[in-house]
C-alpha positions as CSV (number, residue, x, y, z in Angstrom):
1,X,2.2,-18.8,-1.3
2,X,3.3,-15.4,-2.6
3,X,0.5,-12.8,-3.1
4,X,3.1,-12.5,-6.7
5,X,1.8,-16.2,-7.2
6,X,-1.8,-15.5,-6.1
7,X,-1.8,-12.8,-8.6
8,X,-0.7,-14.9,-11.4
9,X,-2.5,-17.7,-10.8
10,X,-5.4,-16.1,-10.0
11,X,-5.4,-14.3,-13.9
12,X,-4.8,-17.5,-15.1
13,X,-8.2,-18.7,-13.8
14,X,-10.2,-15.0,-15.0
15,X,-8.6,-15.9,-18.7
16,X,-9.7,-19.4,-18.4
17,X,-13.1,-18.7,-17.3
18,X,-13.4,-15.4,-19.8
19,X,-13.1,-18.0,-23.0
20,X,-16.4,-19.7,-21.6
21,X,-18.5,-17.1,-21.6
22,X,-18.6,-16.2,-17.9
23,X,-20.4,-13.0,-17.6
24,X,-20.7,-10.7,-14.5
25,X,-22.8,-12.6,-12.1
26,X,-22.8,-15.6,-13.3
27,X,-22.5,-18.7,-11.1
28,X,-19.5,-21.1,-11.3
29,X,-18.6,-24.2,-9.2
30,X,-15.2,-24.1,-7.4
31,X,-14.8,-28.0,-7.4
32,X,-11.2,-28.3,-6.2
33,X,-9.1,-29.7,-2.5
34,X,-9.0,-27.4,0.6
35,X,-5.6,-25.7,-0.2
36,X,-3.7,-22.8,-2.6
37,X,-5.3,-23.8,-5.4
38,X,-8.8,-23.3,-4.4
39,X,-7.8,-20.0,-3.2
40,X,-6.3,-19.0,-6.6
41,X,-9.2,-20.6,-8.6
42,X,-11.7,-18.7,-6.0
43,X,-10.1,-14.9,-6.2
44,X,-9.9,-15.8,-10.2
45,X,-13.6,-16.4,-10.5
46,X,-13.8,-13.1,-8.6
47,X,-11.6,-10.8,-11.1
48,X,-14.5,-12.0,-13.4
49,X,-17.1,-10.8,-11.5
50,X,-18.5,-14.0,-11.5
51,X,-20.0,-15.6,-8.4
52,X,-17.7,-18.5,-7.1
53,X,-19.3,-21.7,-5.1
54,X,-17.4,-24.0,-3.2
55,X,-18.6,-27.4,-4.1
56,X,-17.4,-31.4,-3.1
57,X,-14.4,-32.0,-5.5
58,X,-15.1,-35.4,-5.6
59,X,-18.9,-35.3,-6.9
60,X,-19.6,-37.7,-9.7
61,X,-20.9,-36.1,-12.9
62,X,-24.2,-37.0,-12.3
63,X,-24.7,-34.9,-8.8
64,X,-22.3,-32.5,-10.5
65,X,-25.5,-31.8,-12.8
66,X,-27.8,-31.9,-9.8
67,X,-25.4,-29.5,-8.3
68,X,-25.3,-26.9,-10.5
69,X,-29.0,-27.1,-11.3
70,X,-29.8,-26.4,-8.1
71,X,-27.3,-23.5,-7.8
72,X,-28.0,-22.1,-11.2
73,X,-24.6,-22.5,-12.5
74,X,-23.2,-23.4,-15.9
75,X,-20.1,-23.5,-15.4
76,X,-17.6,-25.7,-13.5
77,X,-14.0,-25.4,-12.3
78,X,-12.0,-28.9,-11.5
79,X,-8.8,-30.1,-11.0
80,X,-7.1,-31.7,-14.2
81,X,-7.0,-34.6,-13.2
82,X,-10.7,-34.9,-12.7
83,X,-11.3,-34.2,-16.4
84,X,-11.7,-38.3,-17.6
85,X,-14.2,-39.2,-14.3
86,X,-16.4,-36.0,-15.9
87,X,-16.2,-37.2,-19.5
88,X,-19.9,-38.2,-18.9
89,X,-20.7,-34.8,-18.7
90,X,-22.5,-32.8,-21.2
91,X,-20.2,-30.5,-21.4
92,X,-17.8,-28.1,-23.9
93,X,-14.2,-29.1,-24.0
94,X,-12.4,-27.7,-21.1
95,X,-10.3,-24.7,-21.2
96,X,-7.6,-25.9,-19.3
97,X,-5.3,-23.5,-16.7
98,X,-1.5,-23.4,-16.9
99,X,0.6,-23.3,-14.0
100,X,4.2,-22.9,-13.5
101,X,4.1,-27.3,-13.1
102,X,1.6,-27.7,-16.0
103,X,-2.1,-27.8,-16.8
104,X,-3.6,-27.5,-13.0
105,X,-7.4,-27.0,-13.3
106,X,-9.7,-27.3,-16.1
107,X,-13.0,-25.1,-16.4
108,X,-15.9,-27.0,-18.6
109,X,-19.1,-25.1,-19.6
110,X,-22.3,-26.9,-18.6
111,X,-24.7,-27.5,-21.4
């Protein structure tokens, strides 16, 4: 990974995560794989000021809830993929975050 694609990736996320609301200091789940992607998603959450936890990617919605109760967050970052096994949510729609292959990660607001 370039730090070029870091960069980019990484203001993809702080855009994403700036049209839900995120203020400085507020909590979100980092809910992707070991790997570039979490690391972009990660510093993103950071240019927002936000607070970034790692969390199981592979949580069903309803510990997802537990999850974020328990941490105080209301916001969630996911892979794209995961988007239909979270429809149970209570949730916004996501914002989802382009990539240079497509949609990558979605970012869903708690409610």
């Amino acid at each position: 990974m370039s730090y070029r694609k870091l960069s980019d990736q990484a203001l993809a996320v702080a855009a994403a995560v700036g049209k839900v609301n995120v203020h400085p200091d507020d909590r979100v789940l980092v809910m992707l794989p070991d790997g570039p992607d979490f690391i972009e998603a990660f510093a993103g959450v950071m240019q927002q000021v936000a607070l970034p936890l790692p969390a199981n990617p592979l949580l069903p919605a309803h510990d997802i809830v537990a999850v974020a109760a328990e941490a105080g967050a209301r916001v969630v970052l996911v892979s794209a993929d995961r988007i239909p096994a979270l429809a149970d949510l209570d949730a916004e729609p996501p914002v989802l975050i382009d990539g240079p292959c497509g949609s990558w990660a979605a970012v869903l607001r708690l409610r």
